[in-house]
Every structure is written in C-alpha cells, then in structure tokens.
N, C-alpha and C positions, 0 to 999 in steps of 0.2 A: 484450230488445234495448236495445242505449245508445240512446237518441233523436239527433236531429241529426245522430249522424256515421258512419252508413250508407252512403257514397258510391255503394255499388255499384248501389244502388239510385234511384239519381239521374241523370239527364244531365248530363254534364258541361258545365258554359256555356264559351264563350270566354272569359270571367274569370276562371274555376279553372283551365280549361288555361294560362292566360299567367302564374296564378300558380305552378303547378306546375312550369313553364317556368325561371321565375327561383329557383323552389329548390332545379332543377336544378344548375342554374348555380351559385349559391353554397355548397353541399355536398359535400360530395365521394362521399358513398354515401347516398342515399335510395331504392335499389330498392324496398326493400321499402312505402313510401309511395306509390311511385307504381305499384306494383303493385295494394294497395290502394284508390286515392284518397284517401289519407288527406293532407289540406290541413294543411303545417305553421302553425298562427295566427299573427298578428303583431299581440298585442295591446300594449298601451299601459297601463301598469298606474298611470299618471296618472288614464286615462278610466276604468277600472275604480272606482280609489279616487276621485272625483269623483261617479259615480254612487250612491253611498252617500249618506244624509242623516246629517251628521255627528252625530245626536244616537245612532244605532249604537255607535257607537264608547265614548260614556261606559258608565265603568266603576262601579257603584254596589255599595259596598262591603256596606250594607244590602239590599238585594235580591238580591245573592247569597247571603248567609248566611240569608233566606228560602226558597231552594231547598236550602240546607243541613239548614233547619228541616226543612222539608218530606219530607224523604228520610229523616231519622233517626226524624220521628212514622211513617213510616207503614213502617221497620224496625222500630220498635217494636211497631205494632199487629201487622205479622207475626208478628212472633216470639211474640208473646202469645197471640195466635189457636191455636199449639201444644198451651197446658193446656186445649183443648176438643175436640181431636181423640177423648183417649179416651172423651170420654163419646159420643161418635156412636154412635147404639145397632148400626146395620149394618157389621159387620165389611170388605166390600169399600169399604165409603163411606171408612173410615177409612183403610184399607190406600191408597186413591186422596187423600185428604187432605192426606197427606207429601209425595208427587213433586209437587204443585199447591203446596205451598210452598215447595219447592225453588226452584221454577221462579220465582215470586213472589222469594223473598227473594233469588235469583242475578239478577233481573233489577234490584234496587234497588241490590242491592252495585256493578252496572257502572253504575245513575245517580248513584251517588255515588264510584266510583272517576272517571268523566266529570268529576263536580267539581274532583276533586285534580288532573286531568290542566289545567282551567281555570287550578288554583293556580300551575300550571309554567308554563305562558304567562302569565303576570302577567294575566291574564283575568277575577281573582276578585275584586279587588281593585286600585287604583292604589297599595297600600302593597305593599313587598315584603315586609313583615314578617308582615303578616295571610297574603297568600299564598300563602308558604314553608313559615308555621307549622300551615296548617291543611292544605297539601295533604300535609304533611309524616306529620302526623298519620291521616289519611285514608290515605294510600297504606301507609303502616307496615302498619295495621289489617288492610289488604287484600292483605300480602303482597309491598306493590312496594317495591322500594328506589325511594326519592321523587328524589331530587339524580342519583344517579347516572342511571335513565330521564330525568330532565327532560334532562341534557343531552345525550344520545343523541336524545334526540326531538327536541331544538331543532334536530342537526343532518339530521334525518328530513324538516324543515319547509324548511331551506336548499335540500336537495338532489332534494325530492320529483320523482320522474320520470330522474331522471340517476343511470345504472347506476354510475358511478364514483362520487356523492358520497352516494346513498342509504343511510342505515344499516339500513333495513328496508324489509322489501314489494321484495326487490332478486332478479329473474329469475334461477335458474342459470342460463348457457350451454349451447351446443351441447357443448364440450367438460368444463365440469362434470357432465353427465351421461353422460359415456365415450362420446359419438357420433362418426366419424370427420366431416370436413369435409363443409358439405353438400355438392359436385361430386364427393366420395367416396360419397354414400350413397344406397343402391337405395332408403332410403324416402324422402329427402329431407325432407318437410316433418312426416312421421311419416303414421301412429304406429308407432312402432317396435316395442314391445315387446308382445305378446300378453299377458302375464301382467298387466301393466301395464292392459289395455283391457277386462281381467276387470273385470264390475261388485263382484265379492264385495273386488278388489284396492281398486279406486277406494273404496270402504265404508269398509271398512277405515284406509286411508289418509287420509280425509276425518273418521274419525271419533278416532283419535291424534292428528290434526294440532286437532279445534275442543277433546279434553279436554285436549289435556298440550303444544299448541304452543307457548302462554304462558308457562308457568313455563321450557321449552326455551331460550325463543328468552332468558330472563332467565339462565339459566345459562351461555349460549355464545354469547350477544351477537348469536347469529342472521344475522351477516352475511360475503360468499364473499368479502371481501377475504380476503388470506393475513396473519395475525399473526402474530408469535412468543409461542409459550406460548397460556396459557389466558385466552382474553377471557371477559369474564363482567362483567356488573353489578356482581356482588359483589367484583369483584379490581380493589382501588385501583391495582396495579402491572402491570397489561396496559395495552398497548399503545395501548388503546379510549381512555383517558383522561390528559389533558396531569396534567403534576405540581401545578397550580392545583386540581386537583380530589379530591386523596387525600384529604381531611379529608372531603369532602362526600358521597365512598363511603364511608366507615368511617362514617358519622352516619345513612344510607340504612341499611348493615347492621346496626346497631345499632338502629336503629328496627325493622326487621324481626325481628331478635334479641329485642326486648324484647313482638314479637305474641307468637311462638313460644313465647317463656317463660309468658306469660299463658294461650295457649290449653294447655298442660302443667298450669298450675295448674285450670281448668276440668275436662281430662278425669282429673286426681289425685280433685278433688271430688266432680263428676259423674261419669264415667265416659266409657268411649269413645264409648261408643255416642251418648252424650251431644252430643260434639263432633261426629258423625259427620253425625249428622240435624240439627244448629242450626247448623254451619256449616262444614263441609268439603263437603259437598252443593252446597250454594248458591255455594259458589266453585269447582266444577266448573262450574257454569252460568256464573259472571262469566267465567272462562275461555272456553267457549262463544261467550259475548257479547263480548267481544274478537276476539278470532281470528276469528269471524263478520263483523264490523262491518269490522273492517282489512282484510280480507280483500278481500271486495268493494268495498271503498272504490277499492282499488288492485290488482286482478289483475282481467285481463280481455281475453280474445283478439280482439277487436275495437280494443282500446284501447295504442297503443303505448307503450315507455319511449323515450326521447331517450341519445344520449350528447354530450359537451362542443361540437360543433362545430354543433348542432342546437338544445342546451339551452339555456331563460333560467328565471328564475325564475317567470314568466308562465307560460310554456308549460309545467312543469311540475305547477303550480298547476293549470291548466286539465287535466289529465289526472284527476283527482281525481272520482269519481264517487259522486254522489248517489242514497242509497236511500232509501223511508218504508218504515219497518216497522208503519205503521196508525195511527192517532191515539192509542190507548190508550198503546201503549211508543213511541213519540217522544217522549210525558210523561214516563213515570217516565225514558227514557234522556237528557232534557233534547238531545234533538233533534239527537242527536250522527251520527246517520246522513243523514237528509235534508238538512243543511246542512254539509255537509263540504265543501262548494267552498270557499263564504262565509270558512269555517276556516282553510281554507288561501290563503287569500289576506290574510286579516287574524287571525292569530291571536291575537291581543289582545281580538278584539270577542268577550262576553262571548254565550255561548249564548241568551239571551232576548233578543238583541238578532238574532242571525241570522237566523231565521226573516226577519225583515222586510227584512234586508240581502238575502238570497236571492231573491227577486223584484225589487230592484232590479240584483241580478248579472245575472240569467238576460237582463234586457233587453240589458244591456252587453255581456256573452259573446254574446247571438245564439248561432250555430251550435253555438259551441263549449264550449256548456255542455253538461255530460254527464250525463245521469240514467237510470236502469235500473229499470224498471216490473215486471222478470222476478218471481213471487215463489222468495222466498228460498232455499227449499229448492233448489228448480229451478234457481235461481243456482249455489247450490253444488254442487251437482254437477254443471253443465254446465262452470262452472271447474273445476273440479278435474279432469274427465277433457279438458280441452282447454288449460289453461297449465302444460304441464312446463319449457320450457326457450326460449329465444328467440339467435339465432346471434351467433359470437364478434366480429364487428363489422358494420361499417353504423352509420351515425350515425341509423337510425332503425329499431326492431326490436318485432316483436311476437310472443307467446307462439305457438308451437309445442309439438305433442306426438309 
C-alpha cells in the first residue's frame, strides 16, 4: 500500500473538504479525485528546497569516482569468481553457481548504469566534461546511447506526472486501448477483457515487458505521442530530437557501435557461449532492474497522473514513489530506488547525498510523500494486472483496467 495517501481510509476533516471544495472550483474536471479523495497538494517548492541542508547539494567530484571505484572492483571480483565455478566438486552446486552470478553481476551493471544516468544530470560531477565523459563511457558499455536518453530523460524530469509533457512512464488511454467512451461501456472502469485477467496472460506480459521492455522502449522512443516516421534513440532525424542534437545522437550510436564491435571481437576469440554467460545474461537482469525500478517508481493505481490545468512541477515531482529493496541492493544500486522522490525534486543532488536529503523531504512533503512497503514481486504483479489504461480526459486520472 502507498503510505499517506489512502483517503478512503481516513475521515475526511472539514479542512480537506474545503479544500477539496476549492479544487473544485478552480478545475474544470476532477471527478475522478474527488471520487477518490485524492487531495490535489499545493506545495511550495521554496519550502521543499529550504528544508534541505545545503551541504546535500555539494557535488564531489572525488567521491563519486569512489563509487565508481567501488562498482568496477567488485565487477571485477565477479567476474573472476567465474574461473572457480568449475572446479566446485558438486555438479548441481555448479550448475546453480551461474544464475547467482547472473544475478550479482546484472545487479552491479544497473549500480553503475545508475552512475552514468548521475553523469546526465550533471550529478557526478560540477565539471560537464568529467560527466559527459564518463557517463558517456559507462552508458556505451552498457548499451544505452548516453546524449540521446540524457535528453529525453531530462525532458522525463520536466514533465514527470503530466500526460502530455512525459516522455516515459506515460498511461495509454481509454481510447489507445480500442475501448469505446466510458458512458459507452457495460464495464466501465474494467476489466474488460478475460484473456487479459488470465494470470498465465498477466505472466506473460509482465515477463516481455521486465526482459525486452528496455531495449523496446530505446528502439521506439516508447511514447503515445503521434510522430512522423520512426522515433527511436538511435534516429538523429525523428521528430523526438530538435536539430541541436544530431551530432550527439550520431556520438550516443557510435559509442554503442563501438560496444557491439568489441563484444564481436570477444565472442570471435572466446566464443558465444562465452559472451553469453559473462555478459549478455547479466544485462537481461540490468534490463530487469530497470524496468523493475521505473516501473514502480511511477505506475500505480492508487496514484494519479495530472494533465496541464492541474499540473506543476511540484505536484508532479510528488507523484514519484519511493521503494527499499533491503539494505544489501540499495548498496550495490546506490539507492536509486528508495530516494527517487529526493531525485526528482533535485536532480543534481548527487546519490550519497540523498539518503540524508530524504528524511528532511519526508518532513517537508508530510502527507504527500509517497512510499510503498508492498514487496516487490507483489508489487508487480498487483500493477500489472490493475494499470492498463486511464480515461481520455479529466484533469486528473488514475490507472484502470
């Protein structure tokens, strides 16, 4: 359950109805909030950034390249750990060996793709050169084009929560899902389709979507705006990217280009099998961990998206939902799940600084700080078979199925 913003489970004071009252008033469609109880905030994003102790904010260029250290020894030790498998005298121990360091080595590739993604918020560094150059490096390695995602994500951090400026994490419709109107439809709020509420369907679809929705959503830019032609990361001449940015796709694909050709020359020497177990494995899991991570971060049927006449940067920001996945992997993921509010309200403050900024949030936010205790797995599939689609207007909407 999201903590805090449960309404139904609350009395409603005379405070919330009068404020309810007045958002009435100033919107033009909020049914569905106040169907809910869901209290639109009116935060002050002054008081937010004031409750921060500015030393959060410094950026130490040495101390992040210590979490860079950090990440690439104990890639190392992984991957070394390998030439000891075969001598494990018990054949099952062995055979179990590999998918445990799948799983290990897919979960360090997503605390150092987290780095690069620091690099792009200028997070890593107060130099843009350091930055650029190492998330540059770092994301190539890992298969992201580095320039091109940074600035799709920057405009991911603009528009977080607002169906029209979101480039990702962005609800179908009622009508991208071929439903007719809801005053048209005998199931209204769902579920509509049988097949669909199949758990082998929900499996299924849950499990396409945590191994291959990643490199999908890099291939076709992943969002229901209507473009012309082929968006894509990789296509400096869609529509996704002003003409200021052709060189810095073509330098994204080229770095990517230049893994590809590496890991070619790896399974020419080694073999496939080779590539297959030391790191094509492991980046099904950083995949995994991605899509897992984003995922929950921002879908959620309790939790609504805004459109323009509703939305601020504030309020957006606050929609943003905080997970721990256990002390162990908030380490190696450098705490990218648990402090995703913090994130997105200051995405500059450098990851070992949030933690500490996130308890001075949570006082500031009050109510409307959101965090989900659900575990994970449970998560996932409780989303997944309850956020398909959310309706083609209302200034304030929440996932339906």
């Amino acid at each position: 359950m999201v903590v805090n913003r449960n309404y139904k489970s609350e009395v409603l004071t005379s405070q919330t109805l009068d404020i309810m009252a007045k958002e009435k008033e100033e919107y033009s469609n909020i049914a569905e909030a106040i169907e809910r109880n869901w209290e639109i905030p009116d935060i002050n994003f002054k008081d937010i950034y004031d409750a921060i102790p500015p030393h959060c904010f410094v950026r130490d260029t040495f101390r992040s390249l210590s979490y860079l250290a950090h990440d690439i020894c104990w890639m190392t030790v992984c991957g070394l750990s390998t030439n000891l498998f075969d001598k494990i005298p018990h054949h099952p121990l062995r055979v179990l060996a590999w998918p445990i360091y799948w799983m290990c080595q897919g979960t360090l590739f997503f605390g150092l793709w987290g780095i690069a993604h620091e690099c792009g918020h200028l997070a890593f560094s107060p130099s843009k050169l350091v930055s650029h150059s190492i998330g540059f490096v770092i994301h190539s390695a890992l298969l992201t084009p580095y320039h091109s995602w940074r600035y799709a994500h920057t405009k991911h951090h603009k528009g977080l929560g607002d169906i029209a400026k979101d480039p990702s994490n962005v609800p179908l419709t009622r009508s991208d899902v071929g439903l007719p109107p809801r005053d048209k439809d005998p199931q209204a709020d769902g579920p509509h389709d049988m097949l669909e509420e199949m758990p082998i369907s929900t499996l299924f679809n849950l499990t396409v979507k945590l191994l291959f929705g990643w490199p999908i959503h890099l291939l076709t830019y992943g969002h229901h705006q209507k473009y012309d032609g082929w968006t894509s990361f990789y296509n400096p001449y869609c529509d996704v990217f002003p003409d200021s940015q052709f060189w810095s796709v073509v330098a994204s694909n080229a770095g990517v280009c230049t893994t590809i050709t590496a890991l070619g020359a790896v399974t020419y020497k080694f073999g496939g099998m080779f590539l297959l177990k030391h790191y094509i494995l492991p980046y099904f899991v950083l995949n995994i961990w991605i899509l897992t991570v984003t995922y929950l971060q921002h879908t959620n049927a309790a939790v609504p998206h805004y459109r323009n006449k509703v939305w601020n940067f504030q309020r957006g920001a606050a929609l943003t939902i905080d997970r721990s996945y256990g002390t162990i992997l908030n380490h190696f993921t450098h705490h990218l799940g648990d402090t995703h509010v913090a994130h997105h309200f200051f995405s500059r403050m450098p990851h070992y600084n949030c933690e500490e900024a996130t308890i001075h949030l949570k006082k500031a936010l009050g109510k409307y700080y959101l965090k989900d205790d659900t575990p994970t797995l449970i998560a996932l599939w409780r989303t997944a078979r309850t956020c398909r689609f959310v309706e083609d207007d209302g200034d304030v909407v929440f996932y339906k199925n």
